[in-house]
N, C-alpha and C positions, 0 to 999 in steps of 0.2 A: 713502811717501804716494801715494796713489791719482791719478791724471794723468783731473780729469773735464772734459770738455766738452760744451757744447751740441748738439744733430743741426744746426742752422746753420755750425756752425762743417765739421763733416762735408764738408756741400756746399758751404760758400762757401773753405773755407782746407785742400781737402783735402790738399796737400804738408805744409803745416805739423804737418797729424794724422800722413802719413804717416813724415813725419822723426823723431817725436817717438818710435812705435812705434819703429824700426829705433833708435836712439838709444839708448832704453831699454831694450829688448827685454823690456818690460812693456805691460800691456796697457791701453789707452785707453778709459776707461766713458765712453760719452754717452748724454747723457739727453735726454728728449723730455718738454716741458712740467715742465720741474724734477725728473723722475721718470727713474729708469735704466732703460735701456732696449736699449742693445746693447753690449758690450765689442770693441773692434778690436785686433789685435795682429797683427805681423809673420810673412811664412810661416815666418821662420825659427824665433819664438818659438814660435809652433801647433806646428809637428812636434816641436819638444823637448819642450812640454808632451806631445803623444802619445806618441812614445816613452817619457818616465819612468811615463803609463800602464799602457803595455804592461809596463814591466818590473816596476810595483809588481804587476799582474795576474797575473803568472807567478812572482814571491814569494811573490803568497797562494796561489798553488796547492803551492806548495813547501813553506807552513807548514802548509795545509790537509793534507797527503799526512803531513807526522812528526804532526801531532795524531790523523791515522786510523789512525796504525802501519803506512803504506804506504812503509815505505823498501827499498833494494836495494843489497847488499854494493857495494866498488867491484868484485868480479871478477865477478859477474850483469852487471854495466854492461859493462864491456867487454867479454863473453862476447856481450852485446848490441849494443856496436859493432860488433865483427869479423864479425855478423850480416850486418848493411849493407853 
């Protein structure tokens, strides 16, 4: 269940947001006039969301390349390591 709070609480109880993020390592919606309005979450939460990004990004280029019929035996790979 979703952890929401007020933009007051932001400014007047910010440890208390800030513990809850690191706590959780989910991310905290507050809303501004009853209405959402910014999600907070811990740095360490944010890089792990970026990273699993990155890696879903580099997936779809992996499925993207077998659905274009762009693959390479393993001995062209290593033909192209040993390059390096």
């Amino acid at each position: 269940m979703p952890i929401i709070r007020p933009s007051s609480d932001l400014r007047n109880n910010y440890n208390e947001i800030s513990k809850l993020c690191h706590q959780t390592q989910s991310p905290v919606y507050i809303t501004r006039n009853g209405v959402g309005d910014l999600a907070v979450m811990s740095i360490e939460a944010y890089e792990f969301l970026i990273d699993k990004y990155k890696l879903y990004r580099e997936l779809e280029k992996g499925n993207n390349s077998i659905k274009n019929d762009e693959v390479y035996s393993i001995e062209n790979v290593f033909k192209e390591i040993e390059k390096i």
